[in-house]
N, C-alpha and C positions, 0 to 999 in steps of 0.2 A: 864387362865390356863385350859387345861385337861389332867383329868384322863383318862390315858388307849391311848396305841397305836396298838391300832391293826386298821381294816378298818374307824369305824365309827370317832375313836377319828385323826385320819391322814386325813383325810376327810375334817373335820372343822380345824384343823388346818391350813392346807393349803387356803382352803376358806379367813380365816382369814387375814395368813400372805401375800397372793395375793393381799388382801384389805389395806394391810399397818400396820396392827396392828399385834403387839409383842405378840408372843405367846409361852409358856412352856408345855411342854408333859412331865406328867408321868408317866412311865410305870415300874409296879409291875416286870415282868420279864429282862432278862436278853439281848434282844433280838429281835426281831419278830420269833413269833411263828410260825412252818410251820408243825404243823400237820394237819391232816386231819379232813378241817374244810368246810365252804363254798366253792363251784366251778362255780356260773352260776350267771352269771350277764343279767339280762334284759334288754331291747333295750333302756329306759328312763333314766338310770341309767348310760348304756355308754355316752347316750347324754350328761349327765350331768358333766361327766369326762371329757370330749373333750376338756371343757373350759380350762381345765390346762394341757391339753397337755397329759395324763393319758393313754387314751383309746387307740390311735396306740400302745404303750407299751404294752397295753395289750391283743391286737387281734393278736400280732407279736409273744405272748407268748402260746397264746389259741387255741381254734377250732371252726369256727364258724360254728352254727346250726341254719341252717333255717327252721328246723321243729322239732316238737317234736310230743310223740306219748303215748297213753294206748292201753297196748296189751295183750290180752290171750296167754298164754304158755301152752302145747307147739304147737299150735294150727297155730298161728302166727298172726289168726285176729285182725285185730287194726283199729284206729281213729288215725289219723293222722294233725297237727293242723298246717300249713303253713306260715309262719310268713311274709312271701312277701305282705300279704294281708294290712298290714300298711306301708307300705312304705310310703306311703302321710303324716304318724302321727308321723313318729321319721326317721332317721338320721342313724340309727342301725335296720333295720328289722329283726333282728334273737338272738336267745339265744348264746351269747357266755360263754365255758365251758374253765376255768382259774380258779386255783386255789388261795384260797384268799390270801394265803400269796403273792403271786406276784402282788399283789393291792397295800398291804402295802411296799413291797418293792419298787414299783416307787413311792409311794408316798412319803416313806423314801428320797429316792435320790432326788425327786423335791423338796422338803423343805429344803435342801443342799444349792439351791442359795437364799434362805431367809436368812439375814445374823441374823433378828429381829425372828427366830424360831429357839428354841431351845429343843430338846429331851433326856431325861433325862431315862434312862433302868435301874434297880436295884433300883427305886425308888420309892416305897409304900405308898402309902396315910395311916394315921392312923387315923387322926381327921380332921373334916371341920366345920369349924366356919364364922360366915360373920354378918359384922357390914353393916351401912346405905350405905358407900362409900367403903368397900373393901372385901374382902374373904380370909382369913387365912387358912392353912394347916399345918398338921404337918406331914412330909415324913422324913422317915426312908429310909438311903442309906446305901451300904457297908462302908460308911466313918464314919456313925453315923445319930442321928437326927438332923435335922434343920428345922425351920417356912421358909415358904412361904408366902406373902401376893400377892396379885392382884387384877384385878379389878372384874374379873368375872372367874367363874368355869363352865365349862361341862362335866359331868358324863359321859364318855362313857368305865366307866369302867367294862363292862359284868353282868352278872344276879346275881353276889354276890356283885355288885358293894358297896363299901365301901360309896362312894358320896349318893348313896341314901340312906343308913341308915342312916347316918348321920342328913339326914334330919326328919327321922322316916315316911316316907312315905312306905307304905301298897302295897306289890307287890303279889297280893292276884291272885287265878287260879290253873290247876290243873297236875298234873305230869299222866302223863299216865301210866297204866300198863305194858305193853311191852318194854321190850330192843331190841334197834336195833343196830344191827354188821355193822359196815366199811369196807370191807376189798377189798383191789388194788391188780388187776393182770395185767397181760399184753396177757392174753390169747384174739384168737380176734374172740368175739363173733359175732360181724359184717361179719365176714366169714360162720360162721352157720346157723345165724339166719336172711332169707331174709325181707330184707327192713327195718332192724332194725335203727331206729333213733340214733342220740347221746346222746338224751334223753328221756328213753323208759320205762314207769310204766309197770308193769308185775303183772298181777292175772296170778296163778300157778294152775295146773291141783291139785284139791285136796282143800287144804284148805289155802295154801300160799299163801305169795306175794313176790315179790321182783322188786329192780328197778336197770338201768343201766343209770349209765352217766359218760360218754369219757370223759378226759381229754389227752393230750398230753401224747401218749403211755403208757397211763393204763386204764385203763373202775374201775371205781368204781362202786360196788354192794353193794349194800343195802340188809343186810339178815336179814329175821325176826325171829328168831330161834322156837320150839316150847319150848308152854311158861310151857310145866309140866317137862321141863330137868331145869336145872339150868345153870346160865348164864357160871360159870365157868364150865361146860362141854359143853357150845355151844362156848367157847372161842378157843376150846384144837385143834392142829391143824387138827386132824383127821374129827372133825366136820364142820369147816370152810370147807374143802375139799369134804365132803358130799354135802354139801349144793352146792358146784358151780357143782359139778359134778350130781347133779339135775337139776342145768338149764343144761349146756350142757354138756353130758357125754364125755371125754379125756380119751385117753388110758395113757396119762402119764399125770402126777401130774399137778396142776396147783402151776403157780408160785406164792405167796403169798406176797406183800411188806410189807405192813400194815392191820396191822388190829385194830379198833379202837370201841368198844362199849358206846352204849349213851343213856341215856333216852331221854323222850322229855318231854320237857314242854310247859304248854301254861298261860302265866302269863299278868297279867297288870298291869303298876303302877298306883294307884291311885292317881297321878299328875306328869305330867313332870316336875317341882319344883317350886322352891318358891326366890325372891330376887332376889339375884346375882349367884344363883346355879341352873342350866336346867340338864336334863338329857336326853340321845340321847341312839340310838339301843339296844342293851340288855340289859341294867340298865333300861329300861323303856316299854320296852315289848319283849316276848317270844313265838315263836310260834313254831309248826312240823316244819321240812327243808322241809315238801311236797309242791314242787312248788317254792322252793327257793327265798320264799320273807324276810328270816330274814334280809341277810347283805344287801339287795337291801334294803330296807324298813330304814334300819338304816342309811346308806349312805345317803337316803331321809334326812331323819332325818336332818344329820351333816349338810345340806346341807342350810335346814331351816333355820333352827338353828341360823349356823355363817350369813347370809347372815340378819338377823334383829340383832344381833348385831354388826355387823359393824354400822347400821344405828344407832343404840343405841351409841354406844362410841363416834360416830361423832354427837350425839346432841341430837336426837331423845328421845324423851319418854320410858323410858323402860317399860309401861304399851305394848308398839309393842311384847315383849318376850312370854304377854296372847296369843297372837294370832298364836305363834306356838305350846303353845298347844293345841288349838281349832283348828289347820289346822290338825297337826299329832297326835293327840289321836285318833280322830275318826276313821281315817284312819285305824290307826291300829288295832279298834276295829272288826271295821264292815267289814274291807278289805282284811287284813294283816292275823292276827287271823282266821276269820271266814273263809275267803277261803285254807286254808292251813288245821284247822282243817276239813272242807268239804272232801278235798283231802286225807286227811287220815282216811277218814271214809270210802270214797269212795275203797279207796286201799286194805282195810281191809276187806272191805265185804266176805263173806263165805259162800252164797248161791248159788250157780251156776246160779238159775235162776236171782235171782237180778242182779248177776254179767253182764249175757248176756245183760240185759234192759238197767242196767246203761253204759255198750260199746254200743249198740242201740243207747241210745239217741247221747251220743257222737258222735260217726259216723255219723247223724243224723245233729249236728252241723257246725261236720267238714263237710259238703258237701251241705249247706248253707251257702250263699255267706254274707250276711247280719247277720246271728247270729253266725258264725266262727267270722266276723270283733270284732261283739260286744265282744264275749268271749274272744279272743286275748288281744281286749283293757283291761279287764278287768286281766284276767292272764298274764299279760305282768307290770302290776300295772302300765299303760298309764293311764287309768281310775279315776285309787287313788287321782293320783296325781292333774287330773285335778278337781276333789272333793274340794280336797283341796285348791286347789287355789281359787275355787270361794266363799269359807268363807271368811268373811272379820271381 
């Protein structure tokens, strides 16, 4: 059984039901969610999707980026990071930008020829319980409540995940200060702004930041608002519109689709579970979107995950289940976490002259052949993974 369908818990399922074994999803909403969530999947990550036939879907649906860039505005100096340089290490040399809900949609439709996978929307976990041989639930549908048993549970039901309290495990870490805004145009900055990337961090003349990532006919921006207004006057449309008309000034309005405010958090659980109940992507860690290793990182996860217990249900010791949390906790510690909070330390800077040092060195990078390779491997989470694998 899993909680939650959105990437991570569609992920492992399919894993699963490819491997033979029956599997139920439940999801709290009504649907797959399609707001404005995840968009940029890493080159390890498409490889990993390939297997089920996933990833054409989703490059058919995306824009692929084979570089990405930190830039001074309005200046236009950048570091620029080329992803061609691993070609020899994966399958997908470049960031593709897809939004997440189109991940869960082909996964949705591929779990369609599973005749042994079934998906269950409007269905709420309330309680999880689990004896030597089985794991109980109690979900709440539009029809009423009913018990669940099975053999085994994966949490991948998000950072308020119901599965991990249940088990009272400690998802301890810290919520940052600042709110950051969402919001989609289809204005095209790529016209104004030379040599801009499809994925472009921005330190801003002054004391800001902000970032740019393309998706199929909209550019999502990341605004940091100043933080002595209040969030509900950086919401109001007049402010959204200040702020884009700071990056690049229009003589007419920008178009606005969405707009979505977020905090961020950086959280760990203090075990990815216990028995017959694991826990996967954000029920088991949380980091900034700087560098887009959440839903990459969780997909890891699902990936793990189903692929030891398959081995498990076909005979295997389930002492194998320790081992994916010693493969992906650390990961997420030292990898996931720490480089994402790095990147948003780095974004946030507000000294001019740090700012220059820290594009310095970048630049610096990008233009070494040997430690561009290395950092790629490592911002690309090629690196993590291979971490991981060598734990045994």
């Amino acid at each position: 059984m899993i909680a939650g369908a959105g990437p991570v818990g569609l992920v492992a399922a399919l894993a699963l039901a490819d491997a033979g074994i029956s599997v139920h999803v439940f999801e709290a909403a009504d649907g797959i969610a399609e707001d404005l969530r995840a968009s940029t999947f890493h080159p390890p990550t498409l490889d990993m999707l390939d297997k089920y036939g996933i990833t054409p879907t989703l490059v058919a649906q995306g824009l692929v980026c084979p570089h990405w860039q930190v830039r001074m505005h309005p200046s236009g100096e950048h570091a620029r990071f080329d992803l061609s340089v691993l070609a020899d290490a994966t399958a997908h040399p470049y960031r593709l930008q897809c939004e997440q809900y189109k991940l869960s949609r082909a996964l949705l439709a591929r779990l369609a020829d599973y005749p042994h996978a079934q998906i269950s929307f409007d269905s709420s976990i309330e309680a999880v319980t689990q004896s030597d041989d089985a794991v109980t639930l109690q979900v709440n549908t539009a029809e009423g409540a009913s018990t669940v048993r099975g053999g085994w549970l994966i949490g991948a039901d998000g950072a308020r995940s119901a599965v991990r309290k249940s088990l009272g495990i400690a998802f301890d870490g810290d919520t940052y200060p600042e709110t950051t805004i969402l919001a989609t145009t289809d204005f095209p900055f790529h016209e104004h702004l030379p040599d801009l990337s499809n994925v472009t961090y921005c330190w801003q003349a002054g004391a800001g930041n902000f970032s740019l990532l393309k998706v199929p006919g909209r550019w999502r921006v990341s605004i940091y608002p100043d933080e002595a207004r209040s969030i509900e006057e950086s919401l109001q449309p007049e402010a959204i519109e200040a702020a884009l008309q700071a990056i690049v000034p229009s003589p007419e309005a920008y178009r606005v689709f969405e707009v979505r405010p977020y905090r961020v958090h950086q959280r760990m659980a203090a075990s990815y579970g216990a028995g017959r109940v694991w826990l996967a992507g954000d029920a088991a860690h949380l980091n900034s979107p700087a560098g887009g290793m959440g839903m990459n990182g969780g997909v890891h996860d699902a990936l793990n995950l189903a692929a030891k217990l398959v081995r498990v249900v076909n005979g295997e010791s389930a002492d194998l289940l320790r081992l994916y949390e010693r493969q992906r906790r650390p990961i997420a510690l030292d990898q996931i976490l720490k480089q994402a909070d790095a990147n948003r330390s780095r974004m946030r800077e507000r000294d001019p002259t740090l700012r220059l040092a820290a594009l310095r060195k970048l630049q610096a990078i990008a233009q070494d052949p040997a430690a561009l390779r290395a950092h790629l491997l490592r911002t690309s989470m090629i690196e993590g993974l291979r971490q991981a694998a060598s734990v045994a």
